[in-house]
C-alpha positions in Angstrom: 0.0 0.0 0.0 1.5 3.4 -0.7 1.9 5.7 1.6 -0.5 8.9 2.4 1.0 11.5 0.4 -0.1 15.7 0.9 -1.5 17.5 -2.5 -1.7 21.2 -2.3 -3.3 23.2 -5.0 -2.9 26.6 -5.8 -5.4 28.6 -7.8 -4.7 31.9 -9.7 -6.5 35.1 -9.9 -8.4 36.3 -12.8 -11.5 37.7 -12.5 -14.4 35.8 -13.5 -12.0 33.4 -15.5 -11.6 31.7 -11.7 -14.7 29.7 -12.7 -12.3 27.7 -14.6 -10.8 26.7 -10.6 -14.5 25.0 -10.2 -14.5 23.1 -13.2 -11.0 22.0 -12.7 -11.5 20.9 -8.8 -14.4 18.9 -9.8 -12.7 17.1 -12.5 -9.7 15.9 -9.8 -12.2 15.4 -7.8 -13.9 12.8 -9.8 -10.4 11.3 -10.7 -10.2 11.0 -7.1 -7.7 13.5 -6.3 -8.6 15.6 -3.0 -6.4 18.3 -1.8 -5.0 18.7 1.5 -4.3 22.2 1.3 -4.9 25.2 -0.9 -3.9 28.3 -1.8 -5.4 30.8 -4.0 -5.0 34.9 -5.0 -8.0 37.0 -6.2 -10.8 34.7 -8.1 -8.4 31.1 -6.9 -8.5 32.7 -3.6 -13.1 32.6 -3.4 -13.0 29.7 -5.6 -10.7 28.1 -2.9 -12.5 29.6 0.1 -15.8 27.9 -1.2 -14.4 24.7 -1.5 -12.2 24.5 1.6 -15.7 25.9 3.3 -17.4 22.8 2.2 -19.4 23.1 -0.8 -19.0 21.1 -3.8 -17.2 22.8 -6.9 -21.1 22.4 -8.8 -22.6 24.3 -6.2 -20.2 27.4 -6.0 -20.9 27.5 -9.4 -24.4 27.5 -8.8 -24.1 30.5 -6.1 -21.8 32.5 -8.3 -24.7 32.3 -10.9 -27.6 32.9 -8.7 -26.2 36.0 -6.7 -25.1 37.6 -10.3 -21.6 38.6 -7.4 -21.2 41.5 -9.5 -24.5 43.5 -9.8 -23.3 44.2 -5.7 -20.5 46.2 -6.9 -21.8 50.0 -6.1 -19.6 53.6 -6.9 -16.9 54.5 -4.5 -17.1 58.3 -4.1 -12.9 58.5 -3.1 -9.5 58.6 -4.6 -8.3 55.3 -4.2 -11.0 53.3 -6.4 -13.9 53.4 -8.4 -16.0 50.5 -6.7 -16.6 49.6 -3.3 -16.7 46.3 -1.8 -18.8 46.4 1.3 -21.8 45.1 -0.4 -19.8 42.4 -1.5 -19.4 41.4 2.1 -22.6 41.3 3.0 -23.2 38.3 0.1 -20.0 36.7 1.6 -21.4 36.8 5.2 -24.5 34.9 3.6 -22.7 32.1 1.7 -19.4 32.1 4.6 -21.3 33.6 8.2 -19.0 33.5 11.0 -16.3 32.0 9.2 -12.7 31.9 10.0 -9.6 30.3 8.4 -9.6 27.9 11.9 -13.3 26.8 11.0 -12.5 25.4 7.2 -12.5 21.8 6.6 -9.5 21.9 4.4 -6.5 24.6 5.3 -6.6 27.5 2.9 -3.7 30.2 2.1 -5.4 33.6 0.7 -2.6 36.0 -0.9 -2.9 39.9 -0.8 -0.8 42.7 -1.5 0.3 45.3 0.8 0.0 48.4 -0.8 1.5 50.5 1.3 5.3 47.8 2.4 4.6 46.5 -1.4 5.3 43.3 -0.1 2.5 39.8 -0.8 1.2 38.6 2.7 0.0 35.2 3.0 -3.2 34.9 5.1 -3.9 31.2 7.2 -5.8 32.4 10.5 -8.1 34.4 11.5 -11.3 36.3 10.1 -11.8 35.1 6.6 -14.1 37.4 4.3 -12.0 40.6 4.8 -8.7 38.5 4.1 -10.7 37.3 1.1 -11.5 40.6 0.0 -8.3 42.1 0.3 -7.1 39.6 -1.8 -9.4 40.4 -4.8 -9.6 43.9 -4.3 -8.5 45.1 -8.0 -6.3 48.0 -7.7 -7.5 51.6 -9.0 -11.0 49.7 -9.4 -11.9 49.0 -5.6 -10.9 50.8 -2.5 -8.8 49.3 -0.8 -9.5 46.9 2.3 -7.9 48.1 5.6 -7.0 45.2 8.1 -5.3 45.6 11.2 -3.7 49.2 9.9 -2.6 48.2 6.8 -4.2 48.7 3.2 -4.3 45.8 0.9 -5.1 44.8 -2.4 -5.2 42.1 -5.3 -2.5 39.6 -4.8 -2.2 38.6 -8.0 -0.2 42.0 -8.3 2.8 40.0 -6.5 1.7 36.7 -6.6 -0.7 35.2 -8.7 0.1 31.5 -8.4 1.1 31.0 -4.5 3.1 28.2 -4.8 5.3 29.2 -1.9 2.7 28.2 1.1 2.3 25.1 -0.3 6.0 24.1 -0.4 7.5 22.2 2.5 4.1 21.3 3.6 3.0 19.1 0.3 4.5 16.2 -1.5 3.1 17.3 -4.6 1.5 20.7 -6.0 -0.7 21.4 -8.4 -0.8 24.8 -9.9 -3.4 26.0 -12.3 -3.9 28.9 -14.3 -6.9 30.6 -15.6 -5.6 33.1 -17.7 -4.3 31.4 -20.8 -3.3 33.7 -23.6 -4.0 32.5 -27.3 -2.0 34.1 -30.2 -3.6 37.4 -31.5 -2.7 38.9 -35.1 -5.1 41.8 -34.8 -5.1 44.1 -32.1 -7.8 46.1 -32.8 -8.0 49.4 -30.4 -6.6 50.3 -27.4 -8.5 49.1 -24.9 -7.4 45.1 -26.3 -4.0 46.1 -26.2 -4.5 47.5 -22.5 -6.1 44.2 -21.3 -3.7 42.0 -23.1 -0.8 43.6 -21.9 -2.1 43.3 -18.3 -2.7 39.8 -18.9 0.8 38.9 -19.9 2.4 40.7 -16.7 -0.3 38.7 -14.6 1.3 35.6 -16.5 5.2 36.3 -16.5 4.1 36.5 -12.8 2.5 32.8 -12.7 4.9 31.2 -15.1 7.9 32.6 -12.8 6.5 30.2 -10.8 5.6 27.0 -13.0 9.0 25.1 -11.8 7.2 24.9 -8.1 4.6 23.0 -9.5 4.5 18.8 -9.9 1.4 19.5 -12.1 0.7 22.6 -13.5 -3.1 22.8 -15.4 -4.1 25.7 -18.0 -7.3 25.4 -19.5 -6.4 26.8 -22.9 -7.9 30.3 -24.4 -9.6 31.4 -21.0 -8.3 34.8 -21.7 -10.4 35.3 -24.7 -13.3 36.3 -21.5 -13.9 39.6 -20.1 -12.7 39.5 -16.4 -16.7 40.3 -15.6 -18.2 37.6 -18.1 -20.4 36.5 -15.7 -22.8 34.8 -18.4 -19.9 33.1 -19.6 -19.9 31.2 -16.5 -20.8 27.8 -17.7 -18.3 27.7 -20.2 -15.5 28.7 -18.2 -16.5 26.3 -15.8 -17.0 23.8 -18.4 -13.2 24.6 -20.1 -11.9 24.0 -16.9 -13.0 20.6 -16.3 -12.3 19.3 -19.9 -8.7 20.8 -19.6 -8.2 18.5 -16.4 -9.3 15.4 -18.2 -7.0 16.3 -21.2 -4.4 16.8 -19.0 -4.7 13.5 -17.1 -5.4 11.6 -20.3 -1.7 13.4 -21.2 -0.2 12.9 -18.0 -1.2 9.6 -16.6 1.5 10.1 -13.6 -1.3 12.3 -12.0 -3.6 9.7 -11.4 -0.7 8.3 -9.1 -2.8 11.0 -6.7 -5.7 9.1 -7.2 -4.1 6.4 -4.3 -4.5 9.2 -1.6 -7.4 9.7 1.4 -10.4 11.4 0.1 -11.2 14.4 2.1 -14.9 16.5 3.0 -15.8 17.5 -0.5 -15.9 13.6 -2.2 -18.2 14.2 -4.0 
């Protein structure tokens, strides 16, 4: 019998592209691979929350579709951002009430950046829905969240693959990443050229860290969606899961995992 190995996953940011996380955890999860700990920035970090919370990878996609999580987004009257988040919290409180990181069934990493030291922080105790919306607060579009004195923001501006919390503490890692840039020929305007651009810093950041990772998943094209393609959601989530089939059809060493202890979210 093989002995009980730990699997850490770690889940990038992207916007509403993190669906792809959902599709991918329920595909591993149907393989049989169940992870011991996780770590997520931005849209990995709620898509990880969920899960570690206890609800199936179906049903966050479920929740994410029934709230419509962005129509909460209201005007921030400042200088720091152009949309609050406090609404946003409220929503959390109803899908996450009372919870802290101490209360999850599986152990979950959130990333953020500190705005103000410009230095990533790695967030395992404690309150969780400000931690988790510090960690997806997108700079220059949401205030940001103050906790304990400091201001944070998106992690994915340091980080958006946290690899590092996972090493030392898993045997293996698997990183995935929703943010998958296809070849363009035609740029048309400005604002494509803006958003790709951002995307390729936000992947020079995660493929920096690729090496950390045993396994590293990429659902192909996700970038093609708008960050707020909400009605894309199905699809994304849907991309996600067929890329981790692919993938395991390609790289049969991954359903070595499939040996390990199943943990609260067997489906």
């Amino acid at each position: 019998m093989k002995s009980r190995k730990k699997i850490g996953i770690a889940l990038s940011g992207g916007g509403v592209r993190g669906i792809a996380h959902l599709g991918v955890l329920q595909g591993l999860n149907e393989l049989g691979i169940f992870p011991d700990r996780v770590s997520g920035t931005s849209a990995g970090a709620i898509a990880g929350a969920m899960y570690c919370y206890g609800y199936k990878p179906k049903e966050i996609l479920d929740i994410i579709v029934k709230t419509n999580f962005f129509k909460f987004l209201r005007p921030a009257i400042s200088w720091t951002g152009i949309l609050k988040m406090d609404v946003v919290e409220v929503l959390y409180n109803q899908y996450l009430p009372n919870c802290r990181f101490e209360n999850l069934k599986v152990p979950l990493t959130i990333a953020a950046t500190d705005i103000k030291k410009g230095k990533v922080v790695y967030f395992t105790e404690g309150e969780l829905i400000r931690h988790l919306m510090a960690s997806s607060c997108i700079p220059g579009m949401f205030d940001p969240i103050l906790i304990d004195g400091d201001y944070f923001v998106d992690g994915g501006v340091l980080n958006n693959l946290p690899v590092e919390p996972l090493e030392g503490t898993c045997d293996y890692i698997i990183g995935v990443n929703s943010n998958h840039l296809p070849e363009e020929t035609n740029i048309k305007n400005i604002k494509s050229l803006i958003e790709r651009t951002v995307i390729m810093s936000m992947n020079y950041n995660v493929y920096s860290r690729k090496h950390k990772c045993d396994f590293f998943i990429e659902p192909i094209g996700l970038a093609h969606y708008g960050v707020f393609d909400i009605k894309k959601s199905q699809e994304i989530y849907d991309a996600g899961y067929d890329a981790v089939i692919k993938f395991a059809s390609d790289n049969p060493k991954l359903l070595d995992l499939t040996t390990q202890e199943t943990n609260v979210n067997q489906a």
